[in-house]
C-alpha positions in Angstrom: -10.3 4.3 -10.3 -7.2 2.1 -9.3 -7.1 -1.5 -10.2 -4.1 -3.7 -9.1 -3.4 -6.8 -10.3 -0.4 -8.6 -8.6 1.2 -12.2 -9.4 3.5 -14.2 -7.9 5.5 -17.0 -8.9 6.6 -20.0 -7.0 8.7 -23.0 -8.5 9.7 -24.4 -5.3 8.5 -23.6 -1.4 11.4 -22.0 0.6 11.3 -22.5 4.5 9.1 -20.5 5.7 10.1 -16.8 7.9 8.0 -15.8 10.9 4.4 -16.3 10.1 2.8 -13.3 8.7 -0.6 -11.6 10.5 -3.1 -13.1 8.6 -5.1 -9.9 8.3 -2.8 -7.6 6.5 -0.1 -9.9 5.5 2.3 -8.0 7.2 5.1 -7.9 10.0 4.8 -4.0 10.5 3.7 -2.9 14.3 -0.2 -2.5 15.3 -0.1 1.1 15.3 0.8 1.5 11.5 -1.2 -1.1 9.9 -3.8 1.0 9.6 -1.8 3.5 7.9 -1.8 0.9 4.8 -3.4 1.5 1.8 -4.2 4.3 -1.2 -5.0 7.5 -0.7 -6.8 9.7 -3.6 -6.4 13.7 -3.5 -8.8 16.1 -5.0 -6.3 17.0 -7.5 -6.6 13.5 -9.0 -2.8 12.5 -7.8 -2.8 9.3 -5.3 0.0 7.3 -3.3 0.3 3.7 -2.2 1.6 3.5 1.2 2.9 -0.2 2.4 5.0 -2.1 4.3 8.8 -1.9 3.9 10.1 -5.7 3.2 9.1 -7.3 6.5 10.4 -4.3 8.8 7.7 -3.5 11.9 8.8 0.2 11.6 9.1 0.8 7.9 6.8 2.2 5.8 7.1 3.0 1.6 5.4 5.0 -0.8 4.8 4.8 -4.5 2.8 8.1 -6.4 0.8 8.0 -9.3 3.5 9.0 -11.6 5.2 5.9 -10.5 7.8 7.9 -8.1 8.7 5.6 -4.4 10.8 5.0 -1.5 10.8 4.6 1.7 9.4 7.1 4.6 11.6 8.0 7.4 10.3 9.0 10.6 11.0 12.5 12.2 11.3 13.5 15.7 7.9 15.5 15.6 5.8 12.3 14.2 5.6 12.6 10.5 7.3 10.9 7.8 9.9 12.3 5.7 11.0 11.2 1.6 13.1 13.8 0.2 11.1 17.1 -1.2 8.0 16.0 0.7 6.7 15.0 4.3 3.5 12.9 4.9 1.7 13.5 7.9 -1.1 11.4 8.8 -3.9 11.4 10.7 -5.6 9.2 13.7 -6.3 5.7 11.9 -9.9 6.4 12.0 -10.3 9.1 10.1 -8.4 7.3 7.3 -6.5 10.3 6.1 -3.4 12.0 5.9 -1.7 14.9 4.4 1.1 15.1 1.7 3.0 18.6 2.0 5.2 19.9 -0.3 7.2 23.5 0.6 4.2 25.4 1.3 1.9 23.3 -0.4 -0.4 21.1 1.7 -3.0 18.3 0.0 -5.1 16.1 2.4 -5.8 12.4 0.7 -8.7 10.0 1.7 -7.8 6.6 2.0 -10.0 4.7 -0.9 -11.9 1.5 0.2 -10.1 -1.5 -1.6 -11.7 -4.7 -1.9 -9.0 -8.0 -2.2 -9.9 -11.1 -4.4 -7.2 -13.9 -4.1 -6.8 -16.6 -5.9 -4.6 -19.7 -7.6 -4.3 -21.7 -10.4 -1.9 -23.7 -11.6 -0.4 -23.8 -15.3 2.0 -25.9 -17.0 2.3 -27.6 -13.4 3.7 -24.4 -11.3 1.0 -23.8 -9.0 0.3 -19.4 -9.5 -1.0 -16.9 -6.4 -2.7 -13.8 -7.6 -4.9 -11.0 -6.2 -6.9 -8.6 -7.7 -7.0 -5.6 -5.4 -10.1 -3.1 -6.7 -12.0 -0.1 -5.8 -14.8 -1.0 -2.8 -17.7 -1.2 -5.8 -15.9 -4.0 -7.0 -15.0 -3.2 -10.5 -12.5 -1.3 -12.1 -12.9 1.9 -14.5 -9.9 0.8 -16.7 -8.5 -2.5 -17.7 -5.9 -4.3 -16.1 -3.5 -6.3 -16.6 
């Protein structure tokens, strides 16, 4: 399954921006925080939809094969990146489809479970969270 691991540094503490919602740690508007997350296809391919850098509109992508960018939205409700459109669904059914040409795949958004955490080393206090499937444990090692 998917297993994240994401660290980040900090030597000093700048000023802090405009706080973030504590919730989903993110500036974007109501109506697409629900849109966050991963979603797995029956093909076995999966993309990463998030926030882009702090903008209340923007939203990114990364696939499985490690392809990203950002999602622009059309006209007609959908998001567009290059060769492929995203259209998703109401928030609570948690999915959406990824169309390519003629090609249509729906995804299911996977349950995620967040563990934070710090620790400090050689005196630099360290951040960390371990993002895994809802079960709790991940299929394949991380690091």
């Amino acid at each position: 399954m998917l297993a994240v691991l994401t660290v980040m540094l900090a030597t000093a503490t700048p000023p802090a921006p405009a706080p973030l919602d504590a919730a989903p740690q993110t500036r974007l508007g109501t109506e697409l925080r629900c849109l966050l997350g991963v979603y797995a296809f029956p093909s076995g391919n999966a993309v990463t939809i998030t926030g882009d850098n702090g903008k209340p509109h923007g939203l990114r992508y990364t696939l499985a094969n490690g392809q990203f960018g950002t999602l622009t939205k059309t006209a007609q409700g959908f998001y567009t990146a290059g060769a492929f459109a995203i259209d998703f669904a109401p928030c609570a059914d948690r999915t959406l489809w990824l169309i390519r040409g003629e090609i249509a795949e729906r995804g299911m958004r996977v349950g995620l479970i967040q563990n934070e955490t710090t620790f400090t080393s050689d005196g630099v206090r360290l951040h960390g969270k371990l993002v895994l499937p809802a079960r709790g444990r991940a299929d394949h090692a991380a690091v």
